[in-house]
Every structure is written in C-alpha cells, then in structure tokens.
N, C-alpha and C positions, 0 to 999 in steps of 0.2 A: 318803495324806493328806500326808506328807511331800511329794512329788513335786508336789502342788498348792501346799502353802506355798511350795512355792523358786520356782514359776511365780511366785505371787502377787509375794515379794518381787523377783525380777530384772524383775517387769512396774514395780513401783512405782519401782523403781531406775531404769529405764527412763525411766520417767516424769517421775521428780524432774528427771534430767539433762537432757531434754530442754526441760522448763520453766526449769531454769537458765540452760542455753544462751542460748533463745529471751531471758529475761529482761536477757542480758548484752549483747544486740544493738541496735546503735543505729537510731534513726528514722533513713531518707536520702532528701534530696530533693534532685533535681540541678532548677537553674533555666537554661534555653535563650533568652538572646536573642535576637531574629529581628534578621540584620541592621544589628550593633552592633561592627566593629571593635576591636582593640586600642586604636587613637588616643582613642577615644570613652570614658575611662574615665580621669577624673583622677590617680588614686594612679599611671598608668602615662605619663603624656602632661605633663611639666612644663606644655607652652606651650598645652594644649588652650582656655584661657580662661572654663572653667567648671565647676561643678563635679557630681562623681556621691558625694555622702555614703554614701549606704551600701551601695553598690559596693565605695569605698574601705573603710568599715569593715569590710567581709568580710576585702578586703585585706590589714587591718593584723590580724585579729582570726584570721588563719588563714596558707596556703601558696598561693604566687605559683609557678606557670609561665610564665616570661618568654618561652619559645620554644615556645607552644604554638599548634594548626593544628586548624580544620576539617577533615574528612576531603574536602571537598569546597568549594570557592568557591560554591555557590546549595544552596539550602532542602533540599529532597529529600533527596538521596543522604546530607548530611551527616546529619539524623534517621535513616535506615536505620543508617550506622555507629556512631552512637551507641548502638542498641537494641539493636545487634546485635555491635558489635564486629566489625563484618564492611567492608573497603571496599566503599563501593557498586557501583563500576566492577566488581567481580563479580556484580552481580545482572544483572538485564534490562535495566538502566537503566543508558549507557554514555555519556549526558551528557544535559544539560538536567535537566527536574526531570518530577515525576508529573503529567498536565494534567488539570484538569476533569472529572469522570465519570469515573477511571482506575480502573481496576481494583487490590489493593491490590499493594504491591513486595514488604514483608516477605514473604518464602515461607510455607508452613503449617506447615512440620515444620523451620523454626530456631529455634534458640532465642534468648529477648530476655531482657533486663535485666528486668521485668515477672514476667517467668516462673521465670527462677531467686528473685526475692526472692519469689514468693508461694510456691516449694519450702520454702521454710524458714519459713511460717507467717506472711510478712508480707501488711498486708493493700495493697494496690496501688491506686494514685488517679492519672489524667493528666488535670490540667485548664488545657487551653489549647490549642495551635496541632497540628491532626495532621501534615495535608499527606502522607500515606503512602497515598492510594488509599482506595477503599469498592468494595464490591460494591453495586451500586445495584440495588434490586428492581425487576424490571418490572411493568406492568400486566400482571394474567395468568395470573404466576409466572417465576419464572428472574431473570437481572441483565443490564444494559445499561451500557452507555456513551453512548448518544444521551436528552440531555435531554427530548426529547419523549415517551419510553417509559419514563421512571420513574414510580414510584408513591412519591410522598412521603406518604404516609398508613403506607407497612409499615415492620416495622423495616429497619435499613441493617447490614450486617452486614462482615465481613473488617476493623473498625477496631479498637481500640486492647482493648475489651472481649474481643475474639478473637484478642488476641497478647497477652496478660498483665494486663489491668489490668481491676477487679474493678469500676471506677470511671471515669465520663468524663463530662465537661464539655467543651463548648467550642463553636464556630463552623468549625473546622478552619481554612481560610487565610480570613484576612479581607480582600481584598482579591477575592474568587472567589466563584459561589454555588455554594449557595444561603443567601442572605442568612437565615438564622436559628438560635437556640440548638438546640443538640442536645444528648440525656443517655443515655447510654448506647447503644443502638441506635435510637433514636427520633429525629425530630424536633419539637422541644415549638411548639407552636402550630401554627397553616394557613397559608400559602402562599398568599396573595392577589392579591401586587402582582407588579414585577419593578420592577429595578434596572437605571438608566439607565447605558450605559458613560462612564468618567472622573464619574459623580456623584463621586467626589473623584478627587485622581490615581493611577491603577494601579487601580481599580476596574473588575472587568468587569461587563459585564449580564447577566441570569440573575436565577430568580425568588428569590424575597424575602417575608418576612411585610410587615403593612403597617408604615411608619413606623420602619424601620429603620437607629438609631442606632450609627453608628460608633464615634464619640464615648464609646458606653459599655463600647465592648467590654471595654479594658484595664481601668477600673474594677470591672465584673464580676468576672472574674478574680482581681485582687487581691481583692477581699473574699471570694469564692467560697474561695481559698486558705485565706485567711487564719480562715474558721470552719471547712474541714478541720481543719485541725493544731490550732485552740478542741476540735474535738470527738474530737480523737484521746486528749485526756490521761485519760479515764475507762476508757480501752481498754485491755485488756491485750495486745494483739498489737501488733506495730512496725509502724511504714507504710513504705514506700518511695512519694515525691508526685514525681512527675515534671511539673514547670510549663514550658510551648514557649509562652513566650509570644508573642503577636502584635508585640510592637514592638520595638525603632523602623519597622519594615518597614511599607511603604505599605498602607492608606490612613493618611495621616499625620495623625492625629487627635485631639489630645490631646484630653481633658475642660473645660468649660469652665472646670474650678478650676484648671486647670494652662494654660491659653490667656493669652497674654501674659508668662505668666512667665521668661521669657529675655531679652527685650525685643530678640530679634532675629527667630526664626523659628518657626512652627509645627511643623519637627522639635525644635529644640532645645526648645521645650515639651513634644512627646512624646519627649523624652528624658531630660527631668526628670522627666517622668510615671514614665517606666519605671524610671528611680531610688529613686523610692517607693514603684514596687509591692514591689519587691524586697524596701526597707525593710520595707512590712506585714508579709510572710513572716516575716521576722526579728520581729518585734515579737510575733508571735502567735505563735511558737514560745518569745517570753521571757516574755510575758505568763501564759502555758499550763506555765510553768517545764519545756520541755521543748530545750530552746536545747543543755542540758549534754550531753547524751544525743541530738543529732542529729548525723549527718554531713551537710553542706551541700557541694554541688559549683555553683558560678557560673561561664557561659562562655557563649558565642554560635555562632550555625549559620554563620558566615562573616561576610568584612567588611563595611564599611559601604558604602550603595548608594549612587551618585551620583545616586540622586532626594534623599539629602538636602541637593542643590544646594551644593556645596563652596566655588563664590564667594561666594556669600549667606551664609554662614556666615563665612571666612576676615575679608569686609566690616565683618563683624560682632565681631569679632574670637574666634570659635572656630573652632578647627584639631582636623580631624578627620582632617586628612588628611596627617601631621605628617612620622612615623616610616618608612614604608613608603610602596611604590612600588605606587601601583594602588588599585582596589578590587573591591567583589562582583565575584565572577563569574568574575576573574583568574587566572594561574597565581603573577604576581606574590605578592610578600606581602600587599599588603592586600587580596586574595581572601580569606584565610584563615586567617591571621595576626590570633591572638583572647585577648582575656584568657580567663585558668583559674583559679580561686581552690576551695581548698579548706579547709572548718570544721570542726573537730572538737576541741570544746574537751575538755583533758586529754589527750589522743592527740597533737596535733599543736602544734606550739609555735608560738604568735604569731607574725606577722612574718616567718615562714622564706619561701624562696625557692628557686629553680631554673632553671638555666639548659638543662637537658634537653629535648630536641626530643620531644614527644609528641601524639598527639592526642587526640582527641576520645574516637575508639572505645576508648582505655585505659581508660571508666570503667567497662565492662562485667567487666574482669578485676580490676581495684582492687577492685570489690563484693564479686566472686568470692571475693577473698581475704580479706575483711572477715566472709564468711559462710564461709569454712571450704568453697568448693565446688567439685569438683572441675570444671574443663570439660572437656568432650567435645572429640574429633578434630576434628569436624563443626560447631565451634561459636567463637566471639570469634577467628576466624582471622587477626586483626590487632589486637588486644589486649594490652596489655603492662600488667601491675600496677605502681601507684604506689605502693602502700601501705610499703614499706620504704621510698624516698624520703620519703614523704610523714612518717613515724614520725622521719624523719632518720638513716638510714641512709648510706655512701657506698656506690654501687657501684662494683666495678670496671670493668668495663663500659660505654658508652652503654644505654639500657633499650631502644633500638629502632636496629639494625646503620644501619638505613636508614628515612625517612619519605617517604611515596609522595602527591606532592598532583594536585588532577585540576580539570579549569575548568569552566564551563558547555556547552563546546563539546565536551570528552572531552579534550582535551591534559594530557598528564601532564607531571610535573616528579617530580626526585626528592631528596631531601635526605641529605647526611651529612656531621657535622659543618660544617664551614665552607660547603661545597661543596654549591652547586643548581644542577643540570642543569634543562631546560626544554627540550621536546620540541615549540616556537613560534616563530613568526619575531616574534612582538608578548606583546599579553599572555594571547593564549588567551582571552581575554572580553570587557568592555564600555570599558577604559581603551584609550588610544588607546600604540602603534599596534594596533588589531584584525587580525586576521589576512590582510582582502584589502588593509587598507593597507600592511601588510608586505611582503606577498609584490611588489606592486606596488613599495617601495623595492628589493625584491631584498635585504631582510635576511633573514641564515640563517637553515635551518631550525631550527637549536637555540641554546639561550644559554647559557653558564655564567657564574655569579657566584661569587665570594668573601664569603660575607654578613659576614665579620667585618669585612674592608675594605673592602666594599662594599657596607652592607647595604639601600639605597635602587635596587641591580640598575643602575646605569648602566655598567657597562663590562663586555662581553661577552669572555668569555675563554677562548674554546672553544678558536680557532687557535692558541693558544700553549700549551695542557694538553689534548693529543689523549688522552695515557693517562688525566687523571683521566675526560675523555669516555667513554672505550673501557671503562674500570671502572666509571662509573656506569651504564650503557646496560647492561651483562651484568647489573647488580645490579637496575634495573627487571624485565628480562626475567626475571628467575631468581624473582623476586617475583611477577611476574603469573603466569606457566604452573607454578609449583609452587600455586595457591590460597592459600596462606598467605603470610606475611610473619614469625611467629613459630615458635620452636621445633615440627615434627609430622610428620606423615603429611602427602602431596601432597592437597589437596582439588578438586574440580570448581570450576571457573567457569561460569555461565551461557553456554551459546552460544545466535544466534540474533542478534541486533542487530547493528550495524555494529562489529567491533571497532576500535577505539583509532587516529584519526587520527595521523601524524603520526610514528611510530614504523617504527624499519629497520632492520623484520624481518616476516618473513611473518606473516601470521594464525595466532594458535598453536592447536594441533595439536587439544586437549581441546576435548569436547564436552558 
C-alpha cells in the first residue's frame, strides 16, 4: 500500500512538473518572407523611400540582426535549413531549388523544427508557402512526378503534415500549379480549368480550379493566421505557427485594397500588402492578449528579386536596392543578406541589436534551447543558438567560427568576420556579371572582399591576401566534408548530384 502511494505521489509530482513546465513555455511563430531583402524594410534602409510600419515595429519592439544571411540565395534550400538547421547543399539538392511535381527534400528520419516543438507538447500549424516537394499519388496507386499521372482526388502525402506539423494551409508556391487551396493532405475543391503561362508574371501553366484568384492569395493567409492564434487563447497547449508567406515573391499581386497604394508600382503595393499581413499576426496575438507570452522570429528566404523591376522603382523614388551589391539568387550580399528580428517581450529588451553574422538555420537551435532540448549528433548540424545573445549576453566568441553562403547555381562563398571569399568569377546568379559573362571578361575564379571597407564587393582582393585565401578555402573544405559546421561528430552529406562547382579541390571522398 505504501509502495502504491509513493508511485501515486512521484506520478503526480511528475505530472504537476510537467504541466508547469509546458505552462512556462512561450507560443512561437517564425514569419518567412518570400523574396524580401534587407533594403526592403524601412527601420533598416534610411533612403528606402517608403515605408514598412510594422516590420519596423517588430524592429523597435524586439532584437535586430544586422548581419544576418539566408542559408541560401533562392526559395528551396533556404526553407530546408530553416526546418532543419541543416545547410541545404548537404541534402540532394546541390543548387537551384525543388521543381514542379518533385519529390519531397526534407529526408524521413531528420529532424525539423515542427517536430521537436510538438516533442514538448506544442501543438504545430504551417500556413502559407511549402515549396519543399509532395509525394504526388498516382492514378492506380504509388506517386509520380509527371502531371499527367496524378490523381488530385487522393490525399498528397510527404508535406508539411509528415514532417512535424499537426496543421496546414496553403497553395504551396504561388506562382506554380496546381492552382488551388490545400488542407492538410488534401486538395479542397476540383480541378477544372488550367492556367495560362505568364496569366501574370512568373506564373506557370498547369491545372487549376476554375476562376483562380491571385489576388487573394496573401489576404487568405493573413486572416487564416490571424483566427489561428484568435483560436489558440482557449487552448491550453503552446503553438509553434510557422507562416512562408507567398510575398513579395511573383505572381505580384496585391489585393485590390492595397492596388494603387504606393502610387508607383504593383510590387510596392504588394509590399505594403505584406506589411500588413505581418501587422494582422501581431494585432491578433494583442488582440487574443497572447502577444506577452509569444516569441516571434521576422526574416526572409533571400533577397529581393529583380522582377521587382529596380528602375521603376528607384524612378519612383524607392531603393531597394540601396545597401548591398546584387540580388536573389546571388553569392553577392543582396542574395541573402536579410532582415532577422526577434520578439519576446520581457525576455528580450527593446530595441537591442547585433552585429553577429548568423543565419537562418540558427532558429532551429535558439528553440532548442528555449525548450530545454537536447539535439542529437544527426540533427541542426549548422545551428548555433541565439538565445544568450538574444537574453543580452556578451560572448566571447563569434557564435558561428565561419558562415557558408551558396547561390542558385551551387557557388559557395564563405564568411568570417570582415573577410568573404567567393568561389565566382561574377555573381553566381542573376545580377550581372553572370557567370559566362565573367568568365568571358577573364575575371578570376574567386573574389575576396573586406565587407567592412568594402561592403557593396567592388574591389577584389584575392591577389594581394593569398593566406587569408588559403585560410578561407581549408575553412570551407573542413566545413563541407566534416557534415557539420558546429561543435560534433563528422556527419554524412548526401552524395549522388553534381558536387559543388567551382571549388579546388576534388570531389570529397563521403558518400
């Protein structure tokens, strides 16, 4: 009888603790702009010429990473590190981004962000942009990648529902089919029509429910958001809300309440739009008085894309293209060179700042340590916790020895402190010079910069710092073929794709 009571009381003890714990744990949502630069965010851009209200008030109302990076200049890879804390360029995926009918990237057995916070009892919601692959049903049974062999009537499986998240909303990439809403593993309505290629710009063809509005995508979303976190405050479990939003990123579409309002261009309209989605979030997490008790993370999947036509804009008098040299897709900074803001009121002190080079995939270990959990060998292998920064902490230390950036085309560059090496004769992506016009000037294969005195990359400084070359170039390699980047055990990289242009040194060794 005894021996039952001490059970009973160490179960309840157990229990109480547990429900404390969980109780002391904050709601967290990280918000993903698609294709939204550093430059493009007024509190960061003196001369931008317009404004982002409540971007900025995140800003002022939380902690600024001045030198923070996409894990990647385009869409894809940079979500993979994010989720995962893992750089992409170890997965399968060794540039470009996941196409059309792809099969999914995240692996089965890593772990995500999604998945550790539902460990700990939270409940998990991603509503907005996947872009990470679907297993696509075929007619039949089994899965495909050729459009003419799906069966959009069955569930769709390997998305966001099958790496962590309890919850999903979205379209995946809007600017690709299949033009319609999805919820969970589902497609909500039929498939009637198809969709004419460039029906706006960046839009492919591919089928489509009928009468499908671009126009409302972003709108959805922010309301969609914003009655999650209405309907979370009755709940006793924490959420973790992961929002990828669709914008600024083409089809460039604002809402018709937001059309005209810049008085210069239909991006800068969807760029106010996207300003106010953000706003909602915030407003319905104050509204829901759940604002004190959230942690919020604001940032973007890379820079800004010159579909948002930079002349027409500058014409106009907004400069988005101010601070940095480039954009999407780049190795340069404005590839991926992004605003980071982090909220957490009473933990984090207004207003603070940091000039620490980190990225993207840091949020994966920041949570980690937020939730008390350990990671695994095999897991956030380029990860580095903010959370003592973020508390206000000094380290001794940089938080990351080195920062490893990667382009559309797979050209790596590597960061430390002042010093960016660039494994390019241009800018590894879409800004000019491109690669075969480089190569055609006969400029080097590599660049190096001084970003403190040079931080717009105009003067190449390789020939005259052969050692900091020679030290940076062992420091990529040692990075790549050890798998990690952080404190561990050596992990596998993906072999199998073409490895890593540009680089000299043989194909490394791991399979």
């Amino acid at each position: 009888m005894r021996r039952e009571l001490l059970l009973y009381l160490i179960f309840s003890v157990s229990l109480l603790s547990t429900s404390l714990a969980e109780a002391d744990q904050p709601n967290v949502i990280v918000i993903l702009a698609d294709d939204m630069g550093y430059d493009s965010v007024s509190g960061l851009n003196a001369n931008m010429g317009m404004e982002t209200p409540s971007i900025d008030q995140l800003m002022r109302e939380g902690f600024s990473f001045t030198d923070a990076h996409s894990t990647s200049a385009v869409c894809t890879p940079t979500r993979y590190g994010l989720l995962t804390g893992r750089y992409s360029w170890r997965s399968r995926l060794k540039r470009g981004i996941v196409g059309v009918w792809e099969r999914p990237l995240i692996e089965d057995e890593r772990l995500t962000l999604p998945e550790m916070f539902r460990h700990h009892g939270y409940d998990t919601a991603c509503i907005g942009k996947w872009h990470l692959g679907w297993n696509w049903p075929k007619k039949g049974g089994g899965t495909t990648t050729k459009e003419s062999e799906i069966d959009f009537t069955a569930p769709v499986k390997g998305g966001p529902n099958d790496h962590g998240f309890d919850y999903y909303f979205g379209d995946d990439v809007p600017n690709w089919p299949p033009y319609i809403w999805r919820e969970n593993d589902r497609l909500l309505g039929e498939i009637t029509a198809r969709m004419k290629s460039g029906a706006m710009v960046g839009v492919s063809a591919g089928p489509a429910v009928a009468k499908w509005d671009f126009r409302a995508v972003l709108a959805e979303y922010s309301k969609r958001c914003g009655q999650y976190i209405r309907d979370r405050r009755e709940q006793e479990k924490p959420f973790f809300l992961y929002v990828p939003l669709p914008s600024p990123h083409t089809p460039i579409a604002p809402h018709k309440n937001y059309q005209g309002k810049s008085k210069v261009s239909e991006y800068a309209d969807f760029l106010i739009q996207t300003d106010a989605a953000i706003g909602e979030i915030m407003l319905a997490l104050q509204e829901s008085k759940q604002d004190e008790n959230t942690l919020v993370f604001f940032t973007c999947d890379n820079g800004t894309s010159n579909k948002a036509n930079f002349a027409q804009l500058d014409a106009g008098g907004i400069h988005l293209n101010e601070n940095w040299r480039g954009w999407k897709a780049d190795a340069y900074e404005g590839g991926h060179r992004v605003p980071f803001f982090v909220r957490w009121p009473g933990k984090i002190k207004s207003g603070s700042s940091s000039s620490e080079t980190i990225t993207l995939a840091d949020i994966m270990a920041t949570c980690a340590s937020v939730l008390d959990h350990p990671l695994p060998t095999n897991a956030a292998e380029d990860s580095v916790s903010l959370l003592n920064t973020l508390l206000g902490q000094k380290a001794e230390q940089p938080l990351h020895p080195v920062v490893v950036h990667h382009s559309v085309s797979g050209h790596f560059a590597i960061r430390q402190g002042k010093w960016k090496l660039l494994f390019c004769r241009g800018s590894g992506g879409w800004s000019p010079p491109r690669e075969a016009a480089a190569a055609k000037q006969n400029l080097p294969p590599i660049q190096l910069f001084n970003l403190v005195e040079d931080p717009k990359e105009t003067q190449n400084l390789q020939a005259q710092y052969p050692a900091v070359v020679e030290e940076l170039t062992a420091k990529l390699r040692q990075v790549i073929e050890c798998g990690r980047s952080t404190p561990g055990p050596n992990q596998a990289n993906h072999a199998g794709a073409t490895w890593w242009p540009g680089l000299p040194w043989k194909k490394p060794s791991q399979k």
